[in-house]
C-alpha positions as CSV (number, residue, x, y, z in Angstrom):
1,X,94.1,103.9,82.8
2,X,91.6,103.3,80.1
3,X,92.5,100.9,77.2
4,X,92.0,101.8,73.7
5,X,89.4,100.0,71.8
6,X,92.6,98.8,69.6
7,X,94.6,97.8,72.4
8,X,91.3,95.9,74.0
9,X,90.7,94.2,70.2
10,X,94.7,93.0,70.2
11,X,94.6,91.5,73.5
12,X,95.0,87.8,72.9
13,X,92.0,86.7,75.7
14,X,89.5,89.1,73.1
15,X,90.3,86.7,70.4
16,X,89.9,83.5,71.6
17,X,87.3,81.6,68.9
18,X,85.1,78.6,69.8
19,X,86.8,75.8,68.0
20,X,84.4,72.8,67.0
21,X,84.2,69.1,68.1
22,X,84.4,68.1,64.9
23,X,87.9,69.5,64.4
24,X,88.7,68.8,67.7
25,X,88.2,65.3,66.3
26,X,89.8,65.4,63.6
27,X,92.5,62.1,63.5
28,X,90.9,61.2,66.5
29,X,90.8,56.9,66.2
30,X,87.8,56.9,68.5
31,X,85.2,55.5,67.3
32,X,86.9,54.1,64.0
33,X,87.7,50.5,63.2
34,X,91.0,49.6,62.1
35,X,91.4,47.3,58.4
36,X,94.4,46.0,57.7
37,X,95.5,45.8,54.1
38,X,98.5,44.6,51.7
39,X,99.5,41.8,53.8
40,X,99.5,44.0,57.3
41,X,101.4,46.9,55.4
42,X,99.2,49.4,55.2
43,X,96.2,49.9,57.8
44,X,92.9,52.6,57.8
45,X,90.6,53.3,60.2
46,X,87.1,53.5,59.5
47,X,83.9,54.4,60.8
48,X,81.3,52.5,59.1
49,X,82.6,48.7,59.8
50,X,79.6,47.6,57.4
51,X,81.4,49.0,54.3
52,X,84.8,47.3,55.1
53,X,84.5,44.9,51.9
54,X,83.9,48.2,49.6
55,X,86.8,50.1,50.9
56,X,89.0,46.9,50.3
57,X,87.6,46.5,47.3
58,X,88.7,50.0,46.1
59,X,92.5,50.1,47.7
60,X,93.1,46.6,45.1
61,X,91.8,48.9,41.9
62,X,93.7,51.5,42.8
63,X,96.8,49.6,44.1
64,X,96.5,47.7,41.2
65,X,96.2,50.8,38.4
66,X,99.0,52.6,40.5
67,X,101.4,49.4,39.9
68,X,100.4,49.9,35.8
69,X,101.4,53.6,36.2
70,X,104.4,53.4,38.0
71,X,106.0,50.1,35.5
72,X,107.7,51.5,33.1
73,X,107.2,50.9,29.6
74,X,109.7,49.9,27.1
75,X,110.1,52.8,24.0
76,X,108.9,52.0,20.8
């Protein structure tokens, strides 16, 4: 018996797509370089091990603004 072209488009082994490596890799640690931060609390994983100074750098600013948004104010 023949198959429709509908029931030939609905069958599941038509459909497979090719998914790429890079979403394949995607939370992958390989390759990455782990920085710990906030006294062992919190640690990244990056890939560039030359820009580790930068990226701490940045988590203190924004640590630090978070801590000023989050304290509440007293009411005038």
């Amino acid at each position: 018996m023949k198959k429709t072209t509908l029931e030939y488009r609905m069958m599941m082994e038509h459909n497979r797509l090719k998914i790429s490596d890079s979403k394949l890799l995607t939370g992958s640690l390989i390759g990455k370089y782990p920085i710990t931060l906030d006294g062992g609390k919190t640690t990244i994983f990056i890939s560039d091990l030359s820009k580790e100074s930068e990226i701490r750098e940045r988590y203190e600013l924004r640590r630090s603004s978070m801590v000023n948004f989050l304290v509440k104010r007293p009411k005038s």
